[in-house]
N, C-alpha and C positions, 0 to 999 in steps of 0.2 A: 793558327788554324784558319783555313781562307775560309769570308765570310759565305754561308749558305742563302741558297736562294729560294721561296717557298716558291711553289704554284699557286695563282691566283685562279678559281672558278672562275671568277667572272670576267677574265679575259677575251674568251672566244665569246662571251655577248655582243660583248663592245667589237666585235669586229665583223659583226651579223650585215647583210647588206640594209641600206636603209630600204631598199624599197618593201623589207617584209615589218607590216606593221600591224600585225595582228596581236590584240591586245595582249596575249602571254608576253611576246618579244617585246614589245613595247615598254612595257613594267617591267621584264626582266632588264631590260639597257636602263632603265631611268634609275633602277635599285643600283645596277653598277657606277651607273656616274657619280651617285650619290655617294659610295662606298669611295670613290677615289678622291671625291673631293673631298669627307674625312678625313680617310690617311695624309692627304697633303696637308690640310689643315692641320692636324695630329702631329705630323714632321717639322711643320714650321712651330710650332709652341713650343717641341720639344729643343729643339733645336735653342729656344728664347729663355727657354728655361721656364716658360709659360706651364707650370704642370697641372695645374687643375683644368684649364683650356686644353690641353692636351689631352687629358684622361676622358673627358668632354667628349670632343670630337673621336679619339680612340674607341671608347666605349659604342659610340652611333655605328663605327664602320665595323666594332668585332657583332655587334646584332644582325647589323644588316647583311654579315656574311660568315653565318655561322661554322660555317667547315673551311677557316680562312685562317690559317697560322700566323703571316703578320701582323694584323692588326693586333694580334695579341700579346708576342712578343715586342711591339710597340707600345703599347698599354703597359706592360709591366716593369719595362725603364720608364714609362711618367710614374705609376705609384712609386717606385725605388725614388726617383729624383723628390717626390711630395711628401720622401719620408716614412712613406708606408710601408715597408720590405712585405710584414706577414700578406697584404696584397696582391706584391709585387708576385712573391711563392706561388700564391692561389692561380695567381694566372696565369704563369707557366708551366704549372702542371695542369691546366684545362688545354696549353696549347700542345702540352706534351700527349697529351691526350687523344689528338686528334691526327698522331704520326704513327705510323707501323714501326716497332722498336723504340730502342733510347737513342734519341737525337744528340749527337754532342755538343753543340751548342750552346742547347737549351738547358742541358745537363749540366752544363760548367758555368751558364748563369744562374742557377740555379743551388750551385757550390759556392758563388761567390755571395747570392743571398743570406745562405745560412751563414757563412763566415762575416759577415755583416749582423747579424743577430745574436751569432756569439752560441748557433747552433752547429760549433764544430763536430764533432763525434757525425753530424749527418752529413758536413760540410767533407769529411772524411770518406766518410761510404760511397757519397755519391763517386768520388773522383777515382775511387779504388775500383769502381765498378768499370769506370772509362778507361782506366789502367790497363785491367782485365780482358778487355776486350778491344785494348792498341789504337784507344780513342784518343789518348795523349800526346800532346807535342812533349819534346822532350825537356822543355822551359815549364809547363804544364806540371813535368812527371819530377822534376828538382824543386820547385813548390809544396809538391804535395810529400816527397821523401821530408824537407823542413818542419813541413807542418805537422806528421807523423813525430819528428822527433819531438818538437816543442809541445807535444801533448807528452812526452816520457814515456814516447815507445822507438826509439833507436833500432831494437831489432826489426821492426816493419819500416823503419826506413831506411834501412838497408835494405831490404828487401824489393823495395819499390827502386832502389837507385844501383841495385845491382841491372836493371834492364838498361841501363843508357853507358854501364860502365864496361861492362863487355864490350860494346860498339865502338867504344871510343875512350880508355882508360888515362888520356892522358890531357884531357879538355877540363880546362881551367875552372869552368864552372860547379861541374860535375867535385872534380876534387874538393874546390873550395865547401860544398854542400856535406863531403863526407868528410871532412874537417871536422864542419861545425857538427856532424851528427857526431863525432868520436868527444870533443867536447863535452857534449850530454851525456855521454855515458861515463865520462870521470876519466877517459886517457888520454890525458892533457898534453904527456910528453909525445905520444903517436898525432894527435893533432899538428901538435906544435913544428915537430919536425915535416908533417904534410904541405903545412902552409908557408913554412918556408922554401920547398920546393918550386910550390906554385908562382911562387911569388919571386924566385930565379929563374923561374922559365917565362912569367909571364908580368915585370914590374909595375908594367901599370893597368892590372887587373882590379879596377876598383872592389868588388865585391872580397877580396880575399884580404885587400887591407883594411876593409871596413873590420872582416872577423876579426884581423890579427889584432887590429886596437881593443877591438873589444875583449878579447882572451888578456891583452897587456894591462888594460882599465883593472876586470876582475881580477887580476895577478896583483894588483897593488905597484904596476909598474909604468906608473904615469908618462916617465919622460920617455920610453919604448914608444909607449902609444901616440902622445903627441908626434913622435917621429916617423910615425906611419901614417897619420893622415895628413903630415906634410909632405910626404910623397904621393900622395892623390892626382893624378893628373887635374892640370885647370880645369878640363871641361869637366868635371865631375865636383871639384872642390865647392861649389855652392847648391851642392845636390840639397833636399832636406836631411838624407841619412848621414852625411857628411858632415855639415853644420851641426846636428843637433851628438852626432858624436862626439865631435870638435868640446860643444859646448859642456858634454860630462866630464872631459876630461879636463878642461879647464879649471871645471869647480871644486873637481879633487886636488889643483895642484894650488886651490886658493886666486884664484885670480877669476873672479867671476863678473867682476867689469866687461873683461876681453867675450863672456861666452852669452853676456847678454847682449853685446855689442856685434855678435857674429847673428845672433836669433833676430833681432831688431830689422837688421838690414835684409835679410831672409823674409821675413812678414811686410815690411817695404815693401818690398819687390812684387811678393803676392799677397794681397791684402786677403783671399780667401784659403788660407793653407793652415787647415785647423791643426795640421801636426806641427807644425814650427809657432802658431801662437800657443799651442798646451805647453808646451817645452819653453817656450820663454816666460808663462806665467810660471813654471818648478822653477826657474832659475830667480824669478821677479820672487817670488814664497820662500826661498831658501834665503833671500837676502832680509826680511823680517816684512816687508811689505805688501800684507795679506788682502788689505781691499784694492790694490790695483793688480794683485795676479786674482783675484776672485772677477775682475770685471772681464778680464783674459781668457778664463775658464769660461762664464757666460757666454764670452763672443767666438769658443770653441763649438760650445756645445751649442750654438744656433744655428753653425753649421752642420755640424755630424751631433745630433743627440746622442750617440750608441757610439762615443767615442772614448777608447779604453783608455787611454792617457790623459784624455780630460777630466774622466770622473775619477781618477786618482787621483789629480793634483788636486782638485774641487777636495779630498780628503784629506788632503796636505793642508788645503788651507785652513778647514774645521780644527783641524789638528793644533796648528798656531793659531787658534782662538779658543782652544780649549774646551771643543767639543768631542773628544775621543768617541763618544757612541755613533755620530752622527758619520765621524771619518770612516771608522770602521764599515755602517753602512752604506758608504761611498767605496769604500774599495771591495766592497762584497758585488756589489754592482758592475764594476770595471771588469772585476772576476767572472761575474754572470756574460756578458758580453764578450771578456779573452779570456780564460779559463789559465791561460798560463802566461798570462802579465804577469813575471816579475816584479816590477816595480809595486806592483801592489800587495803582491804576496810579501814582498822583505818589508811591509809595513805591518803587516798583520800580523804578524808572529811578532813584533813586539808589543803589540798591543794586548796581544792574550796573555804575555808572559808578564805584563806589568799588571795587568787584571786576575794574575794566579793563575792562570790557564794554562799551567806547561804542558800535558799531554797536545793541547793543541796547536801550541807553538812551536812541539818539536816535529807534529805531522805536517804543519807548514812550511817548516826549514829544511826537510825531508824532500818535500815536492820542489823548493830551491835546489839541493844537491843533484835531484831527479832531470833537474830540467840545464841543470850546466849551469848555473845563474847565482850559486852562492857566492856570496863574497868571502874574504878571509873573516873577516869580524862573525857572519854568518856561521862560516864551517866550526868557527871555536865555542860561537852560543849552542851550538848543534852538540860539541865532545862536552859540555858542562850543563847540559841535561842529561845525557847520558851516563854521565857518572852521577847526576842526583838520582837517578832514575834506577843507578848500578843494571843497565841493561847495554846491549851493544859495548860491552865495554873497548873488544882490539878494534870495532871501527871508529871508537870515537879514540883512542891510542895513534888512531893512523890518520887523524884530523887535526887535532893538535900537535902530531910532531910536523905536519905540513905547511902548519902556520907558525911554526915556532922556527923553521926553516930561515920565514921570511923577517922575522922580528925575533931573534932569539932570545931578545932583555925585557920583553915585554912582561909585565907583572901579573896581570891578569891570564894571560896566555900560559904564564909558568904554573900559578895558584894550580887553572884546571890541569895542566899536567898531571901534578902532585895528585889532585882527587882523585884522577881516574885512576895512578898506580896506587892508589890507596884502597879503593873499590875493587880491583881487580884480583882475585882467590890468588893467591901463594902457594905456587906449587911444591907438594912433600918433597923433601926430600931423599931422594934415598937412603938406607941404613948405611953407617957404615962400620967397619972393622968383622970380626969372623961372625957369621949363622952359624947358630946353636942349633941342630933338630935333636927336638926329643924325641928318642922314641918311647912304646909303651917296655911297663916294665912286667 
């Protein structure tokens, strides 16, 4: 979306002839000068990363020109950059305030705030509003179809991704997005076979082989997926999404030398990239050594406080110090912030279920199946509550024969078989040999 331009009031001051210098004009030109050399000052801090200087001089020029939209919308990229989001909000609904209708600009920084604060459901509205009314780029409307589903509502994203799909049903991106929503909804094999289309029409469409690994990863089909992000075009192969994919599947195939060695070089490179140092402290915590992924975490979360894979792993590592309460409310946190982190939900269900908490372990395994993100180990804890529970019993019949599919000697996997058809009512039989009716005598 090309960027907008406000009007400035005090434009046509500054452009008054000097010979009129009667005191109103006078004051009025000096208040404007005064207001640009703000904003310039305000631009160059922002620009330095200067943000308290910035909010400084921002704040002088949003007084000095109160019915002035930039200075405000520049003030509230310093509060975001100082850390402050709930600021950042305040002031762009004061500058949205001061426009005839909903602005879409301000409207989609203002979606990108809440989704920063982990106020998605508003982060939602806003953007369904802009939907609504064909304020979206169609990059914009595939985001927000995503983000629809990873909250576990598929049918609204579809519904949001049927507008770009009529126009154009056979764009790569588009499909790869109705992929991953078919995913979330459990039709793995309609997925499956989507994304291998896109993926013969379009091979080196990063985005659809990033899904494919990932569907391979949760499938339990490790060397699949390693072979699809070796097909990753170079320019893309040192993406963060890339690398830190790289690096989950590495550590499922036992080789976590190679995925902290792929993370390392990644943080290298940018020593400010809170997403590739969180993900090298889970790899650095999975290998046993918790005070050097704890120092990792620290140096995540000095970057982005409100970052959802930081404050998981930071529960990871309570975890291997043997603090379960504390983990637990580190991943409630990660959840406050991403409401549908995975990774921190398949921690929390085991924590309530080693705590006795199965009712809530199986509402959490639940919200895994809801969101595309169970693992096999997952779907099977999920059919062996079920059968303790003697509740759902043909959906947990239809979870364990799926994982039994993929490991059919698996012991544990057989045991819950056994429970659920042991739980499951026996249907009567019918009678057989000749009906007798009596009648009355």
């Amino acid at each position: 979306m090309p960027h907008r331009f406000f009007p400035r009031p005090w434009t046509l001051v500054l452009l008054l002839p000097l010979a009129c210098k009667d005191p109103e004009t006078a004051a009025a030109q000096k208040q404007a000068v005064q207001v640009q050399n703000s904003l310039s000052q305000g631009r160059e801090a922002l620009t330095q990363g200067q943000y308290v200087r910035a909010i400084s001089e921002l704040q002088k020029a949003a007084n000095a020109a109160p019915e002035s939209v930039e200075p405000l919308l520049l003030l509230a990229k310093a509060h975001q950059g100082a850390g402050n989001p709930g600021a950042a909000i305040l002031t762009l609904k004061q500058a949205e305030s001061l426009l005839p209708g909903s602005d879409p600009v301000i409207q989609k920084q203002l979606a990108d705030l809440y989704l920063g604060e982990g106020q998605t459901a508003q982060a939602i509205s806003v953007l369904v509003t802009l939907r609504d009314e064909g304020k979206l780029s169609n990059e914009n409307i595939l985001a927000l179809a995503r983000l629809q589903a990873r909250q576990g509502h598929p049918d609204e994203a579809f519904t949001t991704l049927e507008r770009i799909l009529r126009e154009n049903p056979d764009d790569a991106a588009t499909k790869t997005v109705e992929a991953e929503i078919l995913l979330m909804k459990g039709e793995e094999l309609l997925a499956a076979n989507l994304m291998d289309r896109v993926l013969q029409a379009s091979p080196s469409f990063t985005p659809a082989r990033l899904l494919r690994a990932r569907y391979f990863l949760m499938s339990g089909v490790y060397d699949m997926a390693e072979a699809d992000l070796q097909a990753v075009p170079p320019e893309d192969a040192d993406t963060t999404d890339v690398v830190a994919m790289k690096a989950r599947v590495l550590m499922e195939m036992k080789r976590p030398a190679e995925a902290e060695g792929a993370l390392k070089k990644l943080v290298e490179d940018d020593e400010d990239n809170a997403e590739a140092i969180a993900w090298l402290a889970e790899i650095v915590c999975a290998q046993g050594r918790a005070s050097e992924a704890q120092q990792l975490v620290d140096r995540a979360l000095h970057l982005r406080p409100r970052f959802a894979r930081a404050l998981y792993v930071r529960g990871r590592v309570l975890e291997e110090q043997g603090d379960a309460r504390a983990a637990e409310d580190s991943y409630r946190f990660a959840l406050k912030t991403e409401s549908a982190f995975a990774p921190a939900l398949s921690r929390l269900w085991r924590l309530h279920l080693n705590a006795g908490r199965k009712p809530e372990a199986q509402e959490v395994l639940e919200r895994l199946m809801g969101l595309g993100e169970a693992s096999p180990e997952e779907k099977a804890a999920l059919a062996n509550l079920y059968a303790q529970f003697e509740t759902q019993l043909p959906r947990g019949k239809k979870l364990i024969e799926e994982v039994l599919k993929r490991e059919p000697q698996n012991p544990e996997y057989l045991r819950i078989q056994k429970a659920i058809d042991k739980a499951t009512p026996k249907k009567k039989k019918a009678p057989s040999g000749p009906i007798i009716i009596r009648g009355r005598r």
